[in-house]
N, C-alpha and C positions, 0 to 999 in steps of 0.2 A: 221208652217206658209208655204204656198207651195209660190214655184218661181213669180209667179206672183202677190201676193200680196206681200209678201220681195222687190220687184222689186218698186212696186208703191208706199211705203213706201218710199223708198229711194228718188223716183222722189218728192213726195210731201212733203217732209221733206227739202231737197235742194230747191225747188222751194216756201214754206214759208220762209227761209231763204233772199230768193230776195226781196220775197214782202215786209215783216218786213223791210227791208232795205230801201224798197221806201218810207214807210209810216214815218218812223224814220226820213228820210229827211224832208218830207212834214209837218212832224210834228214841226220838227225845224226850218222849213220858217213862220208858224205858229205863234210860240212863237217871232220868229222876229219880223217879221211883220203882227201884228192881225190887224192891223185898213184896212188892205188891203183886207184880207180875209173877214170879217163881213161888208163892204159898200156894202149897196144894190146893187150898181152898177155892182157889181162883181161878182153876183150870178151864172150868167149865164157863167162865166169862171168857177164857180167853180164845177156845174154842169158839163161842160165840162169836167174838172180834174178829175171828179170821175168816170165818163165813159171810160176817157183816162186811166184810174190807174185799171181799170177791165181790158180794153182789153190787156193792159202790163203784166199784170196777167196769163191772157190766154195766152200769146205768150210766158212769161217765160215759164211756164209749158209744151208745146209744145215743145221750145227749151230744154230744159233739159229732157224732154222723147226722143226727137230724137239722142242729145245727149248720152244719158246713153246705149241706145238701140245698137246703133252705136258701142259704147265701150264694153258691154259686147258680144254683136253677134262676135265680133271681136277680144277678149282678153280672151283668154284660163283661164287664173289666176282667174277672176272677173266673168265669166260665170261659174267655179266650184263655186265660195261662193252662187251665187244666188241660184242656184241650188239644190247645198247639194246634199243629200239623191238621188234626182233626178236624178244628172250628169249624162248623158247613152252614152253622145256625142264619138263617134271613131268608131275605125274600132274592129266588134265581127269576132269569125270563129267558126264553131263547124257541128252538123250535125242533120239531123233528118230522120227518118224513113219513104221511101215512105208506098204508099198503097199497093204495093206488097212486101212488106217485106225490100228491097233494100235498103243500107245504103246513104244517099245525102249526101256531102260536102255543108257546108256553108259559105256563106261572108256576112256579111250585114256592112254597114255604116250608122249610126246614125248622122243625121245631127241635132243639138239641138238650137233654139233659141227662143228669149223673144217671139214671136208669133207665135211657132208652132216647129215641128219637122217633120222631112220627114227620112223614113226608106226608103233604098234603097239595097237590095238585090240577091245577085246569089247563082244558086247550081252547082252542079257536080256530076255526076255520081261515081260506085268506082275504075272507071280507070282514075278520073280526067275529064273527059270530058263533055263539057258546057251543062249542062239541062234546063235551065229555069231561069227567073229571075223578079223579083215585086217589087212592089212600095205601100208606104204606107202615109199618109198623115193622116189620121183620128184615132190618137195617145189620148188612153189616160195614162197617169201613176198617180199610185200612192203610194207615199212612203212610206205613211202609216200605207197598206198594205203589200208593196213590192211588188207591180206587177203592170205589164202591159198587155194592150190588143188592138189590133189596128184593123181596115179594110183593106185590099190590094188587088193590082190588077195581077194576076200575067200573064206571057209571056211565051209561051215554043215554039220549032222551031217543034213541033212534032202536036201541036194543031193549027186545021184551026180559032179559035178564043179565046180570053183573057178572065181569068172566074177569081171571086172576092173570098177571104176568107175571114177567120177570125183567131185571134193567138193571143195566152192568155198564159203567162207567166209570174212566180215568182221571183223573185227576190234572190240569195245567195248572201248575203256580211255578212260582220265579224261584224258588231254592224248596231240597227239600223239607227243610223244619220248617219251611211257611204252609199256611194254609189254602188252600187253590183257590183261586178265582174263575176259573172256567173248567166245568164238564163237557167231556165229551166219549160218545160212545153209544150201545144200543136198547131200545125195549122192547119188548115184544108178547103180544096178550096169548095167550096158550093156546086160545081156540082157531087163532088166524096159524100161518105157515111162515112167513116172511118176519127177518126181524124190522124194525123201523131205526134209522138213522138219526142220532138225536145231537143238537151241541146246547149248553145253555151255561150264562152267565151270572155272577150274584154283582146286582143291583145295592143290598141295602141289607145290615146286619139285624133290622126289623123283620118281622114275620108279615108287618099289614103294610102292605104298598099301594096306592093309586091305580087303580084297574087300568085308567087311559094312559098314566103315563107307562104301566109298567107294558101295556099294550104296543106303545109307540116304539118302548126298547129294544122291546122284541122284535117288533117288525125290521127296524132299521139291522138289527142285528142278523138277523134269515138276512136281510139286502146282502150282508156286507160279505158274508159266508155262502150262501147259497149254492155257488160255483162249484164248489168242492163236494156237494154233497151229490150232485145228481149224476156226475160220473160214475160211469159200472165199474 
């Protein structure tokens, strides 16, 4: 069952719960009082009621999606259950291989919620130093599979204009109803020809991490890996 359907499941299970509640009352005015309900005279309220008892309906529902949205966009706890498999939400670090061979330090922050997810990402050079950074909005995952792949836009201070990619990545976690703890796989900006080799790790289920330490992770982590990447 993926996040969004788990999700509306819940909203429309809670929000029959209301309704059956109204209708249980009305049904018990009912049995009260029938000779009130069945006089011609009263058709026209009752007409009324049944119109009135839809649009309560809709406005439950509403309420209880804006509700739950609210809660889970906002509760660490209840945004993992929805999720599952999926959870990608914090802060990764790791590295990927430019076009000229050159190792990049990574940051990304996985921003995850009921409507959508936004990647938000920077690199570094291998003396640490700021190269480039993107953004991503057009996410899909699947768990699946275990993978993701997204569109982005990226930023560098060395190009006179912003060029879009694309990045496709597997998923490593230990079972698969858990949530991965390391990516790996490729990106690659449209205008260059080569894809770029990329692995990265999530550090911290936060989106805002310490530049240096998230720096030092990364670094140690390209040490630890590196080998495997520069084989053809």
């Amino acid at each position: 069952m993926t996040p969004i359907i788990r999700f509306n499941t819940i909203v429309i299970s809670i929000t029959t719960i209301f309704i059956f509640s109204i209708w249980y009352g009305i049904s018990k005015l009912v049995l009260t009082y029938p000779e009130w309900f069945i006089d011609p005279d009263k058709n026209i309220f009752n007409l009324f009621g049944i119109i009135l008892t839809g649009l309560i309906s809709i406005g439950i529902y509403r309420i209880v999606l804006s509700i739950l949205s609210l809660i889970i966009n906002n509760c660490l706890m209840f945004k993992k259950l929805i999720f599952g498999s999926s959870f990608l939400e914090g802060t990764w670090v790791g590295f990927y291989i430019g076009v000229s061979g050159d190792e990049r330090l990574l940051i990304e922050s996985f921003e995850q919620r009921i409507d959508g997810m936004i990647i938000r990402g920077k690199s570094f050079d291998e003396v640490e130093n700021f190269h480039s950074t993107w953004i991503a909005d057009t996410i899909n995952v699947d768990s699946k599979r275990g993978k993701i792949s997204y569109h982005y836009k990226v930023e560098s201070p060395t190009e006179t204009s912003d060029h879009n990619g694309i990045a496709s990545f597997n998923f490593e976690r230990k079972k698969q109803n858990k949530a991965p703890d390391t990516l790996i796989g490729f990106s690659a900006d449209l205008h260059l020809t080569k894809k770029c080799k990329a692995m990265e790790f999530k550090v911290s289920d936060n989106t805002t991490y310490d530049l240096e330490e998230a720096l030092s992770l990364a670094k140690d982590f390209y040490n630890k890996n590196k080998k495997h990447f520069f084989k053809q």
